[in-house]
N, C-alpha and C positions, 0 to 999 in steps of 0.2 A: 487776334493776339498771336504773337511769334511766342509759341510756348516752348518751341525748340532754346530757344537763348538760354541761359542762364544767367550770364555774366553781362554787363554792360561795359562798354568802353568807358574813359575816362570825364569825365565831366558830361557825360547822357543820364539820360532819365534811368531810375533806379531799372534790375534786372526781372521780368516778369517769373511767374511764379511756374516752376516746370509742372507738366503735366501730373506727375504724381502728384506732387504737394498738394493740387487745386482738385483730385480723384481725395486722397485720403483726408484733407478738412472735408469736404462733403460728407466722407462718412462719420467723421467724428460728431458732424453738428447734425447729420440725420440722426445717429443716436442717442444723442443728449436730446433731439426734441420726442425721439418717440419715447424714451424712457419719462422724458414729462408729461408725455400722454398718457401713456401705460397707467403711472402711478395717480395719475390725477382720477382718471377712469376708475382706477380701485375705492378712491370717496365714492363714486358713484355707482358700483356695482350693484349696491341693493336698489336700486332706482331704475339701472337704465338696462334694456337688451343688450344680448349680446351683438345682433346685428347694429344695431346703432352704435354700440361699442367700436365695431370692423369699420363700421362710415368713418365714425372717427379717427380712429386710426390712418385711414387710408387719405382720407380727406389733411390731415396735419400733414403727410408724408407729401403727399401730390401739391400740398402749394407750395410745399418747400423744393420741391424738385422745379416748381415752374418758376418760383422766386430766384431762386441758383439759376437755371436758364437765363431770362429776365436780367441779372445783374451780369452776367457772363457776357451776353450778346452786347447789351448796352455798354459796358467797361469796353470790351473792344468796338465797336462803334466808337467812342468817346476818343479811343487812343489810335486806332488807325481811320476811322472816317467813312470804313464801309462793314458790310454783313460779314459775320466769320462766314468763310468754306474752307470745304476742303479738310486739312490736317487741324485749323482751330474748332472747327465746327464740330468734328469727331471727340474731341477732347471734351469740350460742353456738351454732346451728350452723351459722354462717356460718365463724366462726372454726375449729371442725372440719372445715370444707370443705376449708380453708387448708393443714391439714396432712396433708389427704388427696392434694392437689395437688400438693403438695412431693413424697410418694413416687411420683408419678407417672413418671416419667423413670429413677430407679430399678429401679424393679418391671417398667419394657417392656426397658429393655435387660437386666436377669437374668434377666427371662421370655424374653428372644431365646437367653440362652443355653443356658433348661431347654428350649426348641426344637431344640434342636441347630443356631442361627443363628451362633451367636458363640461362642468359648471363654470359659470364666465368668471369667478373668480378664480380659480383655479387656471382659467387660462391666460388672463391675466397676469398672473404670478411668473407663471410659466414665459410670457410675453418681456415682462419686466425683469426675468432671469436673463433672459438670452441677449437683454440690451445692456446687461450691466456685463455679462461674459464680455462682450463686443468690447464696452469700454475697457474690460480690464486687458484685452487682447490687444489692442489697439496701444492701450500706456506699455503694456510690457515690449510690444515691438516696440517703440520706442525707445525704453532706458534702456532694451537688448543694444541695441547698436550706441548707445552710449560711449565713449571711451574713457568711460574713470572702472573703478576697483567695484566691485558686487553691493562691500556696503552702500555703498553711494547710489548704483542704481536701483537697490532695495530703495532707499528713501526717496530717488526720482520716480518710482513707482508709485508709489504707496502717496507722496505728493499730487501726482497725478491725478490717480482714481480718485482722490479726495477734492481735488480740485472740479471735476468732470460731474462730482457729486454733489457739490457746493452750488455749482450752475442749474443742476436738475431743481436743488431746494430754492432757490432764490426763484425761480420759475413758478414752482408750486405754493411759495407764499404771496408771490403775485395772485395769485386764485383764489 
């Protein structure tokens, strides 16, 4: 993928998607999945280890990291006919860096509590705080560069996270 582009010429195929955009969706969909682990894992706190908790966790995060890989590599294969290198290859696994990073904070506080640091609910909570901070850091960058009036990106906020939030529940009544 020529992720340098932005723009396409005139009557070509649409402009691909620059390197941020395809780093910062990764994060947003690493953390709407790990926040639907988090929370799903808290039905199951009385039942399950802490460690198995971490498996899980890490395990939802790493197939999504190799799924994003996987659809990366393959999208470009598809549109130019060979293996990313080079400057597209950095970029896919830059953007897997992304959502490796997102379980970060996760995977330490339920690894404090396969320590015996924390009770696994507790770090859980903790785990499920720090993905909903993310989300709401994430929507605030967002309506920050907005260009309408405060009211406005108050309510493209607050849209936002309820949106980001809407996803998580539609997830866990899949469950």
């Amino acid at each position: 993928m020529n992720e340098a582009r932005t723009q396409a010429p005139a009557g070509s195929a649409p402009a691909e998607r620059p390197p941020v955009v395809a780093a910062l969706r990764e994060r947003v969909y690493a953390t709407l999945v790990g926040l639907s682990t988090v929370v799903l894992l808290l039905d199951y706190a009385g039942s399950t280890s802490a460690t198995e908790a971490v498996a899980d966790i890490a395990a939802a995060m790493v197939a999504l990291c190799l799924a994003g890989g996987f659809a990366d590599i393959s999208a470009h294969r598809i549109a130019h006919g060979s293996f990313p290198r080079g400057h597209d290859l950095r970029h896919i696994l830059a953007a897997a860096g992304h959502v490796l990073e997102t379980a970060l904070l996760p995977v330490l506080s339920v690894g404090a509590a396969a320590l015996g640091w924390l009770p696994l609910n507790t770090a859980l909570w903790i785990a499920a705080l720090s993905l909903v901070l993310t989300i709401a850091a994430l929507a605030l960058s967002a309506t920050r560069r907005a260009a309408v009036r405060w009211p406005v990106k108050l309510l493209l906020f607050v849209v936002e996270v309820a949106i980001a939030l809407a996803v998580v529940a539609v997830k866990l009544i899949a469950h």
